[in-house]
PAZAFI-742552 format. One line per field, with one value per residue (C-alpha): residue number from 1; residue in three letters; x, y, z. Coordinates in Angstrom, 2 decimals, padded with zeros to 5 digits. Layout:
seq c(NUM; ...)
type c(ALA; ...)
x c(X; ...)
y c(Y; ...)
z c(Z; ...)
END
This chain:
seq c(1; 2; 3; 4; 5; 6; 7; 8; 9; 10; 11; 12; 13; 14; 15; 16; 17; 18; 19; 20; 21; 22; 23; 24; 25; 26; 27; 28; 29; 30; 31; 32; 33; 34; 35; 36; 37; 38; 39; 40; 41; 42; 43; 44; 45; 46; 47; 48; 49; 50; 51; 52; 53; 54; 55; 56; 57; 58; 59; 60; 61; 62; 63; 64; 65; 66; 67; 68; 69; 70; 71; 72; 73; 74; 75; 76; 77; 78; 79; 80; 81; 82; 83; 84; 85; 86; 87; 88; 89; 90; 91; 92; 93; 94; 95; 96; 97; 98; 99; 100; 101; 102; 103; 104; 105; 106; 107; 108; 109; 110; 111; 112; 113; 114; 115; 116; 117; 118; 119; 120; 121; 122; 123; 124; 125; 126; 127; 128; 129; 130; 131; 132; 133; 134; 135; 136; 137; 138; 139; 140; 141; 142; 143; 144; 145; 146; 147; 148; 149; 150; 151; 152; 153; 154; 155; 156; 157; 158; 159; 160; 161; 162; 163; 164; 165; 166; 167; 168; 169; 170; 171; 172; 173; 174; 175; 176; 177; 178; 179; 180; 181; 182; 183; 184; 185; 186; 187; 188; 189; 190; 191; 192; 193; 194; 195; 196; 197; 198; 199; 200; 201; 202; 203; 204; 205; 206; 207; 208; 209; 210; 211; 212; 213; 214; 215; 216; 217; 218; 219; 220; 221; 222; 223; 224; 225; 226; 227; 228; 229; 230; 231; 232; 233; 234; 235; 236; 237; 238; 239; 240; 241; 242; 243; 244; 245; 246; 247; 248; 249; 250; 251; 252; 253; 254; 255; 256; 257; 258; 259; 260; 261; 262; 263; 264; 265; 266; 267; 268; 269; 270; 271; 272; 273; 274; 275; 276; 277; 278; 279; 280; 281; 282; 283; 284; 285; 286; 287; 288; 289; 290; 291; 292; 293; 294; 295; 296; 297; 298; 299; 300; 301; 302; 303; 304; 305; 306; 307; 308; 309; 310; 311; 312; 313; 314; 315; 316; 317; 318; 319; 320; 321; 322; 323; 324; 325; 326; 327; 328; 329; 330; 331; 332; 333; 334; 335; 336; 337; 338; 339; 340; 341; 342; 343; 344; 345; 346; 347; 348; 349; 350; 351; 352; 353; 354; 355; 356; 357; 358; 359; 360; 361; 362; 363; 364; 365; 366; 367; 368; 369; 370; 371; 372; 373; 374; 375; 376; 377; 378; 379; 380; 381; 382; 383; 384)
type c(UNK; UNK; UNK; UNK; UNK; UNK; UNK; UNK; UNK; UNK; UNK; UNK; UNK; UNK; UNK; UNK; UNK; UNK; UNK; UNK; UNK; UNK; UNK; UNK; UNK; UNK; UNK; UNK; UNK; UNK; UNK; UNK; UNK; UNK; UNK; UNK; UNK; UNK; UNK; UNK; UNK; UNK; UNK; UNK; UNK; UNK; UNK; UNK; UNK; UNK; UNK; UNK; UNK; UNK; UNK; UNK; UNK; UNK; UNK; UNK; UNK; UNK; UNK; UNK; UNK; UNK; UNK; UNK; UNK; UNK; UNK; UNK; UNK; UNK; UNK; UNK; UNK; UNK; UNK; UNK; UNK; UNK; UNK; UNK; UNK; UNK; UNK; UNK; UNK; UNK; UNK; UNK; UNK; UNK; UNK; UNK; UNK; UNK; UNK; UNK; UNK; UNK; UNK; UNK; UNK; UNK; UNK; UNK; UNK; UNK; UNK; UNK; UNK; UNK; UNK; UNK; UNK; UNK; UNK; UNK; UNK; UNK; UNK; UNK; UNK; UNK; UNK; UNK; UNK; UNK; UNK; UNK; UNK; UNK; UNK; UNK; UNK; UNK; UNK; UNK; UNK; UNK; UNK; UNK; UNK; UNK; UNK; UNK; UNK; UNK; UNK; UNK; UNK; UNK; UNK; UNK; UNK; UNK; UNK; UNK; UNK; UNK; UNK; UNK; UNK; UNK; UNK; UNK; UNK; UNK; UNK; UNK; UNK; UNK; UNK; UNK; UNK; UNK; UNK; UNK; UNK; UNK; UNK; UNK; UNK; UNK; UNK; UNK; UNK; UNK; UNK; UNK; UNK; UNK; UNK; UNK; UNK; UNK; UNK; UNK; UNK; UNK; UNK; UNK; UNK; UNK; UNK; UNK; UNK; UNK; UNK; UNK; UNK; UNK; UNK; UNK; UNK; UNK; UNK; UNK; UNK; UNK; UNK; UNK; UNK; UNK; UNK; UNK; UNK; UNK; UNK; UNK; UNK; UNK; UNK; UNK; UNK; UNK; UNK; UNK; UNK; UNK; UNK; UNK; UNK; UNK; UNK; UNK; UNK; UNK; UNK; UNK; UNK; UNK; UNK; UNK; UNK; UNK; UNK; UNK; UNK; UNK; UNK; UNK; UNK; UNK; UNK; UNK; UNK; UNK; UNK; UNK; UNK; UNK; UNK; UNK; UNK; UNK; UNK; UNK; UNK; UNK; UNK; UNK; UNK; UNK; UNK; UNK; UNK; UNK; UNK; UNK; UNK; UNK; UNK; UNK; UNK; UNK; UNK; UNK; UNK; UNK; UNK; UNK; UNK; UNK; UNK; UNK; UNK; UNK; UNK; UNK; UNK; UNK; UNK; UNK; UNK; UNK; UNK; UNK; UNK; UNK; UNK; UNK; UNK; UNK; UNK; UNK; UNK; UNK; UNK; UNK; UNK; UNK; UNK; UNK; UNK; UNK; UNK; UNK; UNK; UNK; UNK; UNK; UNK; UNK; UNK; UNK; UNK; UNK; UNK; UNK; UNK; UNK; UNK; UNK; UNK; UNK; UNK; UNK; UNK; UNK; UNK; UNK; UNK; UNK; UNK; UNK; UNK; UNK; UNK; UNK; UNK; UNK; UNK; UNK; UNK; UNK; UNK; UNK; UNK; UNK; UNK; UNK)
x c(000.00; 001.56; 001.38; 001.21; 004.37; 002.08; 003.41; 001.79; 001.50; -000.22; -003.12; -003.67; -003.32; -005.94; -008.36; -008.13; -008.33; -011.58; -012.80; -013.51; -012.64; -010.03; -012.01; -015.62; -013.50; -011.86; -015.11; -014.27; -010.92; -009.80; -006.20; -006.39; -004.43; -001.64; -002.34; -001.05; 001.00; 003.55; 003.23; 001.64; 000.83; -002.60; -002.99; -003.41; -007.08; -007.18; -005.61; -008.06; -011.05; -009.76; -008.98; -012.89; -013.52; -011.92; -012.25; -009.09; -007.81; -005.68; -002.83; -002.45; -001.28; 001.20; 002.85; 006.09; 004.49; 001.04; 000.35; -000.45; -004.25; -005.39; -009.06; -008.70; -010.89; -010.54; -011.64; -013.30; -014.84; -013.79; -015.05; -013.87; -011.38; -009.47; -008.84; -011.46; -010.31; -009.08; -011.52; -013.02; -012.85; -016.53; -016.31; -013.19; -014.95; -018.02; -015.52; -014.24; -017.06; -018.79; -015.25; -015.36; -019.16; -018.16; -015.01; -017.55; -020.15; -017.73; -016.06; -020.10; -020.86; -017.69; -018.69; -022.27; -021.40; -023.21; -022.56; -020.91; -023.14; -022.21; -022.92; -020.01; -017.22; -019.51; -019.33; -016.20; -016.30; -016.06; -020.02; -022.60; -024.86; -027.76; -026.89; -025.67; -028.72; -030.94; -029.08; -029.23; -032.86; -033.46; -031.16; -032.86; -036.27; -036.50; -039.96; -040.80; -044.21; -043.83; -041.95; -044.63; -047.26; -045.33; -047.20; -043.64; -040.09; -039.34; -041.44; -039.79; -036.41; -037.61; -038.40; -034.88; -032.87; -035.45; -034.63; -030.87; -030.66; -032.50; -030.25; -027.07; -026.00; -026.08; -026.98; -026.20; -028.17; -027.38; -026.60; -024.59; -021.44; -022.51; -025.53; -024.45; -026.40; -023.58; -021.61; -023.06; -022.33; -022.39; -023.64; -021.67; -018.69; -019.98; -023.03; -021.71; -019.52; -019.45; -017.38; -017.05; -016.36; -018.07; -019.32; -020.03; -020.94; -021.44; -022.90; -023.28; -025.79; -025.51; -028.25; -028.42; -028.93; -032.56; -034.95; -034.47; -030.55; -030.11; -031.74; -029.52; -026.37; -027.95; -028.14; -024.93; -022.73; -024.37; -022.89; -019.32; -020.50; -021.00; -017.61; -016.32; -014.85; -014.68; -014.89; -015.81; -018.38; -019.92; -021.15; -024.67; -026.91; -025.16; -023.18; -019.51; -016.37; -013.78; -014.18; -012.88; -013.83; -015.58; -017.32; -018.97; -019.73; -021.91; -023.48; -024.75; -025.74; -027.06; -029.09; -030.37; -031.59; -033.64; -035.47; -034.61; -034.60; -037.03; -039.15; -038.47; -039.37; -043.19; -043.41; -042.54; -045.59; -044.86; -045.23; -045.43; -043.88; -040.03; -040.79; -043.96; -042.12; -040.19; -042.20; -044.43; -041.51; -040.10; -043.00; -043.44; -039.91; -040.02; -036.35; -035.05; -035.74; -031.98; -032.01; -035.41; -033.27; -029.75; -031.93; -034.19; -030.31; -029.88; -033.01; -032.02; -035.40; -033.34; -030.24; -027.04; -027.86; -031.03; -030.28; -027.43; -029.69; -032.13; -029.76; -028.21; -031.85; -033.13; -029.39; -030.25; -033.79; -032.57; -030.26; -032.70; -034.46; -031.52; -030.73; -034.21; -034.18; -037.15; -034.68; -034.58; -037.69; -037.60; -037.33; -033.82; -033.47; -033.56; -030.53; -031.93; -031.83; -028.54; -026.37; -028.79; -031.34; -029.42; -026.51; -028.28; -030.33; -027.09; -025.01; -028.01; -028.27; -024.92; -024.50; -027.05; -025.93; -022.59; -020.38; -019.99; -019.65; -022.63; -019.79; -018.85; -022.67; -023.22; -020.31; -020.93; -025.11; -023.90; -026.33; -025.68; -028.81; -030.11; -033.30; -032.64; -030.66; -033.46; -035.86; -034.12; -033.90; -037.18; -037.81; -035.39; -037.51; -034.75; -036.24; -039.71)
y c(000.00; 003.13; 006.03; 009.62; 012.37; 014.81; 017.03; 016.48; 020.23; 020.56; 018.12; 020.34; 023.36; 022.06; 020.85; 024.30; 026.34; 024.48; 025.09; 021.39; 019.92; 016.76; 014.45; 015.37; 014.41; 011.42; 009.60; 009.71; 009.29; 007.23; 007.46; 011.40; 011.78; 009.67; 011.36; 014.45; 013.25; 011.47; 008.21; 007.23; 008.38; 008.50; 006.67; 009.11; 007.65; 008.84; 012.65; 012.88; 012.41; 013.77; 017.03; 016.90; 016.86; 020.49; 022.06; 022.34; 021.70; 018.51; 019.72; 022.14; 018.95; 018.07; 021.78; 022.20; 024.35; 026.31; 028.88; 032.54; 032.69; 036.14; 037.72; 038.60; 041.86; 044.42; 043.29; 046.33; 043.91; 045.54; 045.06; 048.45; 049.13; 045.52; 043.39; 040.67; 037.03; 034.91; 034.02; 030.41; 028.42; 028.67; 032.52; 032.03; 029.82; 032.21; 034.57; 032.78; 031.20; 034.80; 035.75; 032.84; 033.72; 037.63; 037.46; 034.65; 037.42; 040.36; 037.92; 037.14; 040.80; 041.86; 039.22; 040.37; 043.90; 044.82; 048.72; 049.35; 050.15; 053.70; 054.15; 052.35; 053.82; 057.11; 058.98; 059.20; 059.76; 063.11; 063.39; 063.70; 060.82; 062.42; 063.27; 059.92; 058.10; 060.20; 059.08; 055.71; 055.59; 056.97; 054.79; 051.56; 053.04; 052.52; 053.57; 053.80; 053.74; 050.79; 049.04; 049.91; 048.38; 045.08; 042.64; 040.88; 042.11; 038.94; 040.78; 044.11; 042.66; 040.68; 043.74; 045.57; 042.48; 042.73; 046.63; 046.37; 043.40; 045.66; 047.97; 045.82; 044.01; 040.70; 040.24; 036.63; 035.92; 032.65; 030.81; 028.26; 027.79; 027.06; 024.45; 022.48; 022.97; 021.31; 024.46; 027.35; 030.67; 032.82; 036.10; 036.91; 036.52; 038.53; 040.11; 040.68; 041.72; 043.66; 043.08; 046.63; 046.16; 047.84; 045.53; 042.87; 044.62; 041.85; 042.04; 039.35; 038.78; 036.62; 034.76; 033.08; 036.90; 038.19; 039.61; 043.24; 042.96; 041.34; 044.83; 046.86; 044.42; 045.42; 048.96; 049.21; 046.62; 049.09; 052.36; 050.37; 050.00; 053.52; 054.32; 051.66; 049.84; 046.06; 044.80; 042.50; 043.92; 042.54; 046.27; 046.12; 049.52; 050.72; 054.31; 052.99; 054.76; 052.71; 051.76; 052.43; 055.58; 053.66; 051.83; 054.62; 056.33; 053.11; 052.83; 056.09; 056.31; 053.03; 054.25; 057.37; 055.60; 053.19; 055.85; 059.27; 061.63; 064.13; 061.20; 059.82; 062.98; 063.28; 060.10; 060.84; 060.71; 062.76; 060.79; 057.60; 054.51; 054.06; 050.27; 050.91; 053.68; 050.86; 048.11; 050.88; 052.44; 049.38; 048.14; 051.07; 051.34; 047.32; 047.49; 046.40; 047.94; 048.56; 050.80; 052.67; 053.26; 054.15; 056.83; 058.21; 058.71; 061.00; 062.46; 063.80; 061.79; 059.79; 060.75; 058.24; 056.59; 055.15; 054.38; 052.73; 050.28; 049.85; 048.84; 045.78; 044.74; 044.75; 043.31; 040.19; 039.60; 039.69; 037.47; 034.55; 035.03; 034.29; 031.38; 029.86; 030.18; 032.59; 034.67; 031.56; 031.11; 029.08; 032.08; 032.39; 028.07; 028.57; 028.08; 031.16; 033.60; 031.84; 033.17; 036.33; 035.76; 038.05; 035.58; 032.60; 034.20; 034.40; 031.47; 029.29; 031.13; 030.73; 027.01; 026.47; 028.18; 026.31; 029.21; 027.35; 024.08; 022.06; 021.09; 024.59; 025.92; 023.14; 024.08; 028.08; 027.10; 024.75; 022.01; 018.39; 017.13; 018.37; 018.48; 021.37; 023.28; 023.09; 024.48; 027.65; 027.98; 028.20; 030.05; 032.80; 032.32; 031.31; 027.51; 026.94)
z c(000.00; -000.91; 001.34; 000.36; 001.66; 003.33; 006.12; 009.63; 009.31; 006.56; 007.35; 011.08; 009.09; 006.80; 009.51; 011.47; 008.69; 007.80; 011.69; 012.33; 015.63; 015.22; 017.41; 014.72; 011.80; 013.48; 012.73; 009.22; 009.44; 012.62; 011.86; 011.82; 015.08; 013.85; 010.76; 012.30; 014.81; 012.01; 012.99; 010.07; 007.04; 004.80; 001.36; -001.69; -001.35; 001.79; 001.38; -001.55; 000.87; 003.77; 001.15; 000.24; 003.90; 004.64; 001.70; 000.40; -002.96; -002.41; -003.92; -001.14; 001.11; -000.83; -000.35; 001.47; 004.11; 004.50; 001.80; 002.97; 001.49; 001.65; -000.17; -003.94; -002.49; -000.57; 002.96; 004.63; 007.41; 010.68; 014.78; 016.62; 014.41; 014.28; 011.34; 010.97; 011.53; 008.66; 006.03; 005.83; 003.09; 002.47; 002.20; -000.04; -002.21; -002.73; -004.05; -006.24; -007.69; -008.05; -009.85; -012.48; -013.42; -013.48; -015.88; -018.34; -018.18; -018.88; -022.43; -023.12; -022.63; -025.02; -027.84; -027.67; -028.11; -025.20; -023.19; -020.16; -016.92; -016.68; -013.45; -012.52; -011.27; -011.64; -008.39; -005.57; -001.66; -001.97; -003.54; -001.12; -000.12; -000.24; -004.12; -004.81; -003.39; -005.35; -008.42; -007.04; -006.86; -010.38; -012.00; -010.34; -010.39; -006.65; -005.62; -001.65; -002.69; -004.56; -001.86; 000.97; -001.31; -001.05; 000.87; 002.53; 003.09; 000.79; -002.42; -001.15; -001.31; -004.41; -006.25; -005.58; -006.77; -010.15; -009.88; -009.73; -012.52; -014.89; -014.48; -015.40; -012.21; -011.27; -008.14; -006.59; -003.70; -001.61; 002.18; 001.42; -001.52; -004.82; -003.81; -001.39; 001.58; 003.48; 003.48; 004.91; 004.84; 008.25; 008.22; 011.33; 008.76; 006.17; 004.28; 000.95; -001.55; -004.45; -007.73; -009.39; -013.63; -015.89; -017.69; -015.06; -011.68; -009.49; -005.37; -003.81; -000.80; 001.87; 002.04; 005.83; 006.40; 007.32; 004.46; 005.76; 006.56; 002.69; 001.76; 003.34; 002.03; -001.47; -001.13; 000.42; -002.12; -004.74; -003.62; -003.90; -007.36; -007.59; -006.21; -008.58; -005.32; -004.78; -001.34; 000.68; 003.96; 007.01; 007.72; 009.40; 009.35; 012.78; 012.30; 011.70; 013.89; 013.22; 010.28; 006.69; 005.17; 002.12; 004.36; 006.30; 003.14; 001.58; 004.94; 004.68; 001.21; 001.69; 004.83; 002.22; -000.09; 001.66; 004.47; 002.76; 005.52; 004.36; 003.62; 007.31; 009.51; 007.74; 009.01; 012.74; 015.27; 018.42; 021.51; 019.75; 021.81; 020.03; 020.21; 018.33; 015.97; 014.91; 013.93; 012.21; 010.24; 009.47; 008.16; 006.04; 003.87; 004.47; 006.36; 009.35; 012.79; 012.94; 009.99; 011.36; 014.61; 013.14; 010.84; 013.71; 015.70; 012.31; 012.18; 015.89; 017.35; 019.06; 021.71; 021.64; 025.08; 024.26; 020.71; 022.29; 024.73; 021.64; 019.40; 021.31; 022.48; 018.76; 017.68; 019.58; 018.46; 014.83; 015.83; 017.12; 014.10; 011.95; 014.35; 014.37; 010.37; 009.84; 007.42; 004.82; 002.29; -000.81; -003.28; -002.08; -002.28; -005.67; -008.18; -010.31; -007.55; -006.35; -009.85; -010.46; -013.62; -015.69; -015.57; -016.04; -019.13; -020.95; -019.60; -021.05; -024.37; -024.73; -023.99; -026.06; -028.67; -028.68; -027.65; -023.99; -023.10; -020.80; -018.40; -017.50; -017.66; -015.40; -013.01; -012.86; -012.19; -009.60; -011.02; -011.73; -014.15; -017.75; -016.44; -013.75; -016.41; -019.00; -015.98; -015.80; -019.45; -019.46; -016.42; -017.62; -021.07; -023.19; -023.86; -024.92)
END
C-alpha cells in the first residue's frame, strides 16, 4: 500500500483552517491523530477524501508548508477598528465562484457587443450621499411607494434584486457555496460583496442573512459600485467609527436611499412609543428595525444613550431570528436567484448556442442534471 508524503503540518493546518474539531473528523478518518502526529501516514485515497472533507484543494497537502491565502478583495470587514479574523474556506470559495461567473459574463458581454453600466465607477467619496442616493434611486427606479405596497419584506427585497438586474447588475443571492447545503455561509462573517467592472458589476448577498438585513447588504454593495470599489463587507446599518472611510460612506448612502430623511421625519408621530415607531416604520420602507433606529439617531429623534440600549436589544432579536431560520424562504433556495437571472439568461443562451460548453454551464449554475438546467432555461424564457 503506498502512502502519500504529506506534512503532519499541513493536514492540522488544513483541519483548522476548515474550523472542524479533530475528534468530529476522526469519525471519518480514525487514523487522523496519527495522521497528524507522524506516525503514520494516509494513502493518496485517503488525502483525496480527507482534502474533500476540509475544503481544500488537495494539492495544497502536498505543499512544502502552509500557503499565505489572503481575499482577492478588498476586505473592509472591521469590529472596533481591528482586522477581521481569517476568512473560511466557504467565504473564499463564494468569491471565487462569483469571480469565475463575473469574468464569463464580462467575455459574453464583449462578444455580444453589449454597453458598459455607466454608473459604474460614476461617483467618488467626496459626492454627497444624499446626491448619490438620489441618483441611485433613479437609475434603479426605486420607488418607496412601490416598496410599501409590497405585501412581505421577501417581495420588497424581491423587487430591488429585479430593480438592480435591470439595471445591469447581477446580483447573486445565496446561504450556502454554490448548492451544497452542506456548506453554509455565516452572516456573522460577512453580508456581501461587491465586484465593481463595468461591464459585469457583481454584489453578492448573503443569504443566511434576514430579508431586511439582505436589503440593506444590497443597497450598500451598490454604492461600492458607484464608487467603482470592490470589497468585501460585514457592515450592518449601525453608524460605523472605526471603520474604513468607504465603508462609512456606503453605509450612509445606503441608509439614504432606503429611508430618505425628508421622507423619514413626515413620518414621525410625536409621543409615539419608540418600540412601536419601529415596527411601524419598518413596516413602512419594508427594512429592518436597525435601519429605522440608526436613521431616527440622524433624524435627531433619538439621543445616543437610548439608541445605544435599543440597538443591542433589537441586535439580539434579529439574531434569534436568523438562528431559528425565519430569514430563509424558498425564493432564495432557488438556483436562479442563487447566480442572479441576468446571468443565467445568458449562460443558457450561450451554452445552447454552442459558444460554452454544458460542463462549464453546469459548473458556474452549480447544477448536476439536464433536467434542472433546461428548468431555468425556461424560467429565464430562453427555452420553450
Amino acid at each position: 500500500m503506498t502512502r502519500a508524503p504529506v506534512d503532519p503540518v499541513l493536514l492540522r493546518w488544513a483541519r483548522e483552517r476548515a474550523g472542524l474539531d479533530s475528534l468530529v473528523l476522526a469519525r471519518r478518518f480514525p487514523k487522523l491523530a496519527e495522521w497528524e502526529a507522524g506516525r503514520l501516514r494516509p494513502t493518496l485515497k485517503q488525502v483525496e477524501d480527507f482534502a474533500r472533507a476540509v475544503h481544500v484543494p488537495v494539492g495544497y497537502l502536498f505543499l512544502p508548508a502552509p500557503p499565505e491565502e489572503t481575499l482577492p478583495i478588498p476586505d473592509f470587514r472591521t469590529m472596533a477598528g481591528r482586522a477581521a479574523r481569517r476568512p473560511s474556506p466557504n467565504l473564499l470559495d463564494a468569491v471565487y465562484a462569483c469571480q469565475e461567473r463575473q469574468t464569463w459574463y464580462r467575455e459574453f458581454a464583449q462578444v455580444t457587443r453589449q454597453p458598459e453600466v455607466g454608473f459604474v465607477g460614476s461617483t467618488t467619496l467626496e459626492t454627497p450621499v444624499e446626491a448619490v442616493a438620489g441618483e441611485m434611486a433613479e437609475v434603479l427606479g426605486f420607488d418607496l411607494d412601490a416598496r410599501r405596497d409590497c405585501p412581505t419584506w421577501t417581495e420588497a427585497l424581491r423587487l430591488f434584486i429585479q430593480q438592480a438586474d435591470q439595471a445591469g447588475v447581477l446580483v447573486m443571492v445565496s446561504g450556502v457555496v454554490l448548492s451544497n447545503n452542506k456548506r453554509p455561509l455565516d452572516p456573522e462573517e460577512f453580508r456581501g460583496f461587491a465586484l465593481a467592472d463595468p461591464l459585469a458589476p457583481l454584489v453578492f448577498i448573503n443569504g443566511a442573512d434576514t430579508k431586511a438585513g439582505q436589503m440593506f447588504t444590497l443597497a450598500h454593495e451598490l454604492a461600492h459600485l458607484w464608487l467603482g470599489a470592490s470589497a468585501l463587507s460585514d457592515a450592518g446599518a449601525a453608524p460605523l467609527m472605526d471603520s474604513r472611510r468607504e465603508e462609512v460612506w456606503c453605509n450612509r448612502a445606503a441608509a439614504e436611499l432606503l429611508v430618505p430623511l425628508t421622507t423619514l421625519r413626515t413620518e414621525i408621530m410625536p409621543g409615539e412609543r419608540l418600540d412601536d415607531t419601529l415596527q411601524r416604520l419598518a413596516r413602512r420602507f419594508k427594512v429592518s428595525t436597525l435601519v429605522i433606529l440608526r436613521r431616527l439617531l440622524d433624524a435627531g429623534q433619538i439621543g445616543r444613550p437610548a439608541f445605544d440600549a435599543a440597538w443591542i436589544a433589537e441586535l439580539e432579536r434579529l439574531r434569534q431570528i436568523v438562528r431559528d431560520g425565519a430569514g430563509g424562504g424558498d425564493f432564495y433556495r432557488t438556483t436562479l436567484v442563487r447566480v442572479s437571472r441576468r446571468f443565467a439568461r445568458a449562460l443558457v443562451e450561450s451554452t445552447l448556442e454552442g459558444r460554452t460548453l454544458y460542463r462549464d454551464a453546469f459548473r458556474m449554475l452549480g447544477v448536476a442534471k439536464t433536467e434542472t438546467f433546461n428548468h431555468i432555461g425556461r424560467e429565464v424564457g430562453v427555452m420553450p
